[in-house]
N, C-alpha and C positions, 0 to 999 in steps of 0.2 A: 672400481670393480663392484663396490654397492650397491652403485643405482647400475650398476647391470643386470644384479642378481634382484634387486625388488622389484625391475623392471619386466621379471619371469616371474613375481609371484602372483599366486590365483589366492585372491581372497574367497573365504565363506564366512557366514557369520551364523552364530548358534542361536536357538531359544533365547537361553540365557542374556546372549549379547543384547539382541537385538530388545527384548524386551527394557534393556538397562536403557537405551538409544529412543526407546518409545515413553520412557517415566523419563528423562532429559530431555527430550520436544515439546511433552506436553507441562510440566512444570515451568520451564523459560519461557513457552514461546504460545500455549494453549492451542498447539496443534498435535494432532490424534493421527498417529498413525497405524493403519492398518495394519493386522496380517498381511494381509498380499501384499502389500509394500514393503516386502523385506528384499526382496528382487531388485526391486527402486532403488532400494537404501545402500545395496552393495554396489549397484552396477557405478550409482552417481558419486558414492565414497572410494569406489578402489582407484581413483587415479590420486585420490588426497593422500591416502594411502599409503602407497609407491614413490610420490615425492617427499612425504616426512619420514622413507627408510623404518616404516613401522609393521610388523609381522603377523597383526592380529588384529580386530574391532578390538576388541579388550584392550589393547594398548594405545589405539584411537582414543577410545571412550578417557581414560585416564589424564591420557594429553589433554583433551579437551576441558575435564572436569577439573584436576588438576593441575595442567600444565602451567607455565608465565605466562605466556600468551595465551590462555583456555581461554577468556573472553573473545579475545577477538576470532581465535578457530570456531567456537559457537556460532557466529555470524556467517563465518567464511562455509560451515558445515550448511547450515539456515537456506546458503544463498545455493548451492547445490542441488539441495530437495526440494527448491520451492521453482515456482515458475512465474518468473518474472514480467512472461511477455503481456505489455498492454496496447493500447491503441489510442490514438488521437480522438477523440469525442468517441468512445466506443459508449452503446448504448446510448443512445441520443438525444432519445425522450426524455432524462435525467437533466440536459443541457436547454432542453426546450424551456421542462417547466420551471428553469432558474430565470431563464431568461422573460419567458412570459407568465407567470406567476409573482413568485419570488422576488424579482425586479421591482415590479411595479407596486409589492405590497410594500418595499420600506424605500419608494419613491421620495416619501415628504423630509426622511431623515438624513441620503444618501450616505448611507453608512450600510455595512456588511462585512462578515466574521466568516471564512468560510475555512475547512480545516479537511484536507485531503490525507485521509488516517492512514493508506496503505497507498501510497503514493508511486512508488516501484523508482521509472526510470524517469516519471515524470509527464509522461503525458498529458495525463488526471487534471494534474494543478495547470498548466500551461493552456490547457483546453477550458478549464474555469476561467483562467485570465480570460480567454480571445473571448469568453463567451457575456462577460463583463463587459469589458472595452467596447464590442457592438452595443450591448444594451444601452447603456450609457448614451451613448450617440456625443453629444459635446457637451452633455453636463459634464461637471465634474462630482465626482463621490470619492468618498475616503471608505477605499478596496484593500484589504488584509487576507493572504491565503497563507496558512500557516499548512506545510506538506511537511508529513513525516514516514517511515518505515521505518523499520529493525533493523535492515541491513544499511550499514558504511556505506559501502560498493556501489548499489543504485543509488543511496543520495548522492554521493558524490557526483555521480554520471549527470543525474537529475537538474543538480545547480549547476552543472556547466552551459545545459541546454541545448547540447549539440548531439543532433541526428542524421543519422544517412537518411541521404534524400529517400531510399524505399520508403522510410517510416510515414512519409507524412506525400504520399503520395496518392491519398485518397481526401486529403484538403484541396478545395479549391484554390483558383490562380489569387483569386481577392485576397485570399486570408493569406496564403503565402507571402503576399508583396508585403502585404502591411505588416507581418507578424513578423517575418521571418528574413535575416540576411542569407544570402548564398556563398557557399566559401569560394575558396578562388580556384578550385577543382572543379567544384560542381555539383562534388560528388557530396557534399551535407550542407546542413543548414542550423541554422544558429538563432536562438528566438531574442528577438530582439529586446529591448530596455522595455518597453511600455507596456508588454505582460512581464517580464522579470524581476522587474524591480516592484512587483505585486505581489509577491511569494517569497516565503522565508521558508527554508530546508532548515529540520530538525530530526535527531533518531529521536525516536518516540516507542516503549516495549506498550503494546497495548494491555499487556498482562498484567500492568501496573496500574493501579484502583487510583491514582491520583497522577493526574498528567500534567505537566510543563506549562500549563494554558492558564495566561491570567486575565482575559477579558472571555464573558458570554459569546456564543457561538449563534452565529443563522441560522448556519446550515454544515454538517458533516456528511461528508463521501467516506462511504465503507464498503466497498463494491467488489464481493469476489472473494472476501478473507472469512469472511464465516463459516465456511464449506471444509474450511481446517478442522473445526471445532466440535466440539461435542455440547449438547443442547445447554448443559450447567457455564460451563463457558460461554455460549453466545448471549445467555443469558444477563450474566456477568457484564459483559462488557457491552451489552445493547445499554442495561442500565445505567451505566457508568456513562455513557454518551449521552442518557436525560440529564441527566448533572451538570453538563457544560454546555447545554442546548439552552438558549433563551427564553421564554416560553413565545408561542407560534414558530419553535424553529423546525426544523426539519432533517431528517435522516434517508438517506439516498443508500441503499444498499442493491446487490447483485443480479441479476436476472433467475436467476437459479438459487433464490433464496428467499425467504420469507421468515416473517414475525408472527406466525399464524401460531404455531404449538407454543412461541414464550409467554412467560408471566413477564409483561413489560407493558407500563400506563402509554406507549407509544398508541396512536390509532391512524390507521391508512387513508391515505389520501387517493391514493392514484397505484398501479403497481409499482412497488419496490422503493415507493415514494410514503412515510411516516412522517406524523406529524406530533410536536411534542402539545398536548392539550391537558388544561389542568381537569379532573375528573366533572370539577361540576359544570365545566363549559359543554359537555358533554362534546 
C-alpha cells in the first residue's frame, strides 16, 4: 500500500532544499547548479524519490548525506543530473591530431600515457584505442589508456564494452570488422581484445587535487565536463592536469569550451587542443 501511495506523491522542492542540493553538487562533485535547474532537479529526482518511500528533498538530501549507503546514492543522484550521452570518435579533429601529430612525435620511444578523465560509457577510450591500433600500423608500442568517471554505473557499462548496434553505427565497415565482434542477435556489438586490453577502468573524483596516477601522462581528454563548473573550479582542475602532464604533453578539452579567461601556463596549439610548455620555451 506504500508504494501505492508514493507512487501519487507530487514532489516540490523549496529555496531552502534546493540550495542545500546545489552546496552538495558543488562541494563533491565541482558542478554548479543553476537556479533554473531546480525544474531539472525535481523532475530527474522524483522517480528516486517514490522508490525510496521518501516524503520530501529534505529527507532525500539526509539519506544521501547521511544515509549507509549516502555514497553510493550520491553517485546513483550524479548519474540522474548528468548526461551521459557520448559518441564514438565525437569531435574528430581531436582523433586526427593524435594520430597525425602526437603519434609521430613520440615515434622514436613508442610509448604513450593517455588518460580519458570523463570517460562516461566509454566510447572516448575505445575510440583512443582504434585511433592507436591504426596509427601504429604493425609496429608495435607500449599503449596505456587509463579511463575513469565518478560514476559506478558507466564504468561498469564502459568495461564491459558492449553497445547496441545504433551506437556505433556511424563507424565505418573497416573499423567494425577489426574492432568489433557481433553478438549472435545482431542486435550489439562487443569491442574486441586489441583495443580492450589497452584501457584500464578506474572511478577517478576529479575534485580531488591528487589522482590515482603513478606514471607522467601524453595526453589527457577532458572534453565536455567543464561546462559544469564555475571558472575557480576549472581553474583548479585545468591546473591540476599540468601536474600529471609530461612536459610537451597535451590536453584535449570540449568544443564549447576554452582556456581563454583561466590563469593556467597551458598554451594553444590548435582549437580545444593545449599544450603543456615550460614558460621559457615560450
Amino acid at each position: 500500500m506504500s508504494m501505492a501511495l508514493s507512487n501519487m506523491t507530487h514532489y516540490s522542492i523549496t529555496d531552502e532544499e534546493f540550495s542545500q542540493f546545489k552546496t552538495l553538487l558543488y562541494d563533491e562533485s565541482g558542478i554548479t547548479l543553476s537556479e533554473h535547474k531546480k525544474t531539472l532537479l525535481v523532475s530527474r529526482l522524483t522517480k528516486r524519490l517514490r522508490k525510496l518511500e521518501l516524503k520530501s528533498f529534505t529527507e532525500y538530501y539526509n539519506y544521501v548525506v547521511h544515509g549507509v549507503n549516502g555514497g553510493e546514492e550520491f553517485v546513483q543522484m550524479l548519474d540522474l543530473l548528468s548526461t551521459n550521452k557520448t559518441d564514438f570518435f565525437r569531435e574528430p579533429k581531436h582523433f586526427e591530431f593524435l594520430a597525425q601529430t602526437i603519434m609521430p612525435e613520440l615515434a622514436s620511444q613508442r610509448k604513450i600515457r593517455i588518460w580519458s578523465s570523463a570517460c562516461s560509457s566509454g566510447e572516448e577510450p575505445y575510440s583512443i584505442a582504434i585511433t592507436l591500433c591504426e596509427a601504429m600500423g604493425a609496429k608495435k608500442w607500449d599503449c596505456k589508456i587509463l579511463a575513469s568517471d565518478l560514476s559506478t554505473r558507466v564504468l561498469s557499462h564502459a568495461a564491459n564494452g558492449i553497445y547496441e548496434k545504433d551506437r556505433v553505427k556511424d563507424l565505418d565497415s573497416a573499423r567494425l570488422h577489426r574492432f568489433f565482434l557481433k553478438g549472435k542477435k545482431g542486435d550489439k556489438v562487443k569491442a574486441k581484445k586489441e583495443i580492450a586490453q589497452m584501457i584500464a577502468f578506474k572511478r577517478i573524483n576529479l575534485m580531488n587535487d591528487d589522482y590515482p596516477i603513478k606514471s607522467a601522462l601524453d595526453l589527457i581528454f577532458c572534453r565536455n565536463v567543464m561546462i559544469y563548473f564555475d571558472k575557480e573550479t576549472q581553474e583548479r582542475l585545468v591546473n591540476n592536469f599540468y601536474r600529471y602532464l609530461k612536459p610537451n604533453g597535451y590536453l584535449f578539452i570540449g568544443h564549447s569550451e576554452s582556456l581563454q579567461w583561466l590563469d593556467t601556463p597551458f598554451l594553444p596549439v590548435a582549437p580545444t587542443i593545449y599544450q603543456k610548455k615550460d614558460v621559457d620555451e615560450g
